[in-house]
C-alpha positions in Angstrom: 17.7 -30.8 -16.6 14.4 -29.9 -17.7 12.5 -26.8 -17.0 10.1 -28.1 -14.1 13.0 -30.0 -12.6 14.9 -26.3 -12.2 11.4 -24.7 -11.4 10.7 -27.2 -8.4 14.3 -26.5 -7.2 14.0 -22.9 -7.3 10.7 -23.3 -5.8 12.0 -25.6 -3.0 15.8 -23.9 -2.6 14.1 -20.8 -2.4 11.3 -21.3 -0.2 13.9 -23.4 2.5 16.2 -20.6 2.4 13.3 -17.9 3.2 11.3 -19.6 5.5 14.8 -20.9 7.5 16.0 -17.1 7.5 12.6 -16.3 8.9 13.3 -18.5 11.9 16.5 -17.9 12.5 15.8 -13.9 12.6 12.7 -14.3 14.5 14.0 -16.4 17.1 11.2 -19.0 16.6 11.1 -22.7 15.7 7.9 -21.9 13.4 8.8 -19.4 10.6 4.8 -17.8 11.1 5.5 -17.7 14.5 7.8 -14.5 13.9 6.4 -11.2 13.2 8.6 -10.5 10.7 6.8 -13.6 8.7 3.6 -11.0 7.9 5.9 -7.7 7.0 9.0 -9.2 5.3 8.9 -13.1 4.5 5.1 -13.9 3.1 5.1 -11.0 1.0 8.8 -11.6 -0.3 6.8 -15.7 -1.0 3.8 -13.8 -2.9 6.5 -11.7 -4.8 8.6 -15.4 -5.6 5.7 -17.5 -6.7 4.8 -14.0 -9.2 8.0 -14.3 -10.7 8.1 -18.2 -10.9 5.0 -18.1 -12.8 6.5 -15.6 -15.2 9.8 -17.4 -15.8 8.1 -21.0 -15.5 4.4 -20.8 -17.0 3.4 -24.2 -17.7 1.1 -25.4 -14.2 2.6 -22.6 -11.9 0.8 -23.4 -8.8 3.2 -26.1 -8.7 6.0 -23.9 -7.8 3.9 -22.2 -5.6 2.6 -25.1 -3.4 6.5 -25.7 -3.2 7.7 -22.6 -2.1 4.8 -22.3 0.4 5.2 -26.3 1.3 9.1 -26.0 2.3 7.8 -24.3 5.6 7.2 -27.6 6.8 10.0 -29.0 5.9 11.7 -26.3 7.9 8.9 -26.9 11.0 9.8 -30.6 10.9 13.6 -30.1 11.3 13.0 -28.0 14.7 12.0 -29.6 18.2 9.2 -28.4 18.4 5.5 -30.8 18.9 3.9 -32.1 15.9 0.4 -31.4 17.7 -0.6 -29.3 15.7 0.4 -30.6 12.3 -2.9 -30.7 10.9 -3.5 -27.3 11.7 -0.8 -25.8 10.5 -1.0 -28.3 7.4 -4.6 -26.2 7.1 -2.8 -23.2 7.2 -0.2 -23.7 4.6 -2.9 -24.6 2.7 -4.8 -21.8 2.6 -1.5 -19.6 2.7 -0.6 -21.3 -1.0 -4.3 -20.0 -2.0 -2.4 -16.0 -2.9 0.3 -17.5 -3.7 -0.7 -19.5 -6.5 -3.3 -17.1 -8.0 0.2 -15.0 -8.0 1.9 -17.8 -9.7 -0.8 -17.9 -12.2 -0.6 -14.3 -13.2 2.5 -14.3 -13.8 2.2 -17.3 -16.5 -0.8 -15.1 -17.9 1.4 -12.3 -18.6 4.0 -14.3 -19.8 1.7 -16.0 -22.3 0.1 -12.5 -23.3 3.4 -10.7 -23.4 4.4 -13.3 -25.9 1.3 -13.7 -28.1 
């Protein structure tokens, strides 16, 4: 396996299991939808895509956008309306913005740790 192949799973395997935890403890179809999204679960994504940057330097955003992304997978497997899919699609977007400037800091350490 190669190294992005186990970064995108991390990424993915990581984010699903956050964001699905999210819903589940917050009662909500939609992980953002929960207040615990704001105090526990972005922060915990922002802390992820850090450390996938430092273990995985080479384009981290990538892991990032993944991590962030898997919150729709987890909003298309509930009932709930797809009316406002390009609005939240907006929102993830702009939610992956932190995420991978964190992603890309750690890969900048990493590189000046090892130069």
């Amino acid at each position: 396996m190669t190294r992005a192949a186990l970064a995108f799973m991390a990424a993915a395997i990581g984010g699903l299991i956050l964001w699905t935890a999210t819903a589940i403890a917050g009662g909500r179809a939609e992980p953002w939808d929960s207040e615990i999204y704001w105090t526990a679960s972005y922060p915990a994504a922002l802390v992820l895509s850090l450390g996938l940057g430092l273990a995985f330097p080479d384009r981290p955003w990538r892991w990032a956008l993944v991590l962030i992304g898997s919150q729709l997978v987890v909003m298309a497997s509930s009932p709930s309306d797809f009316g406002l899919l390009p609005l939240g699609l907006i929102v993830l977007a702009i939610l992956s913005v932190p995420a991978a400037i964190l992603a890309g800091l750690g890969a900048a350490i990493r590189r000046w740790v090892a130069a």
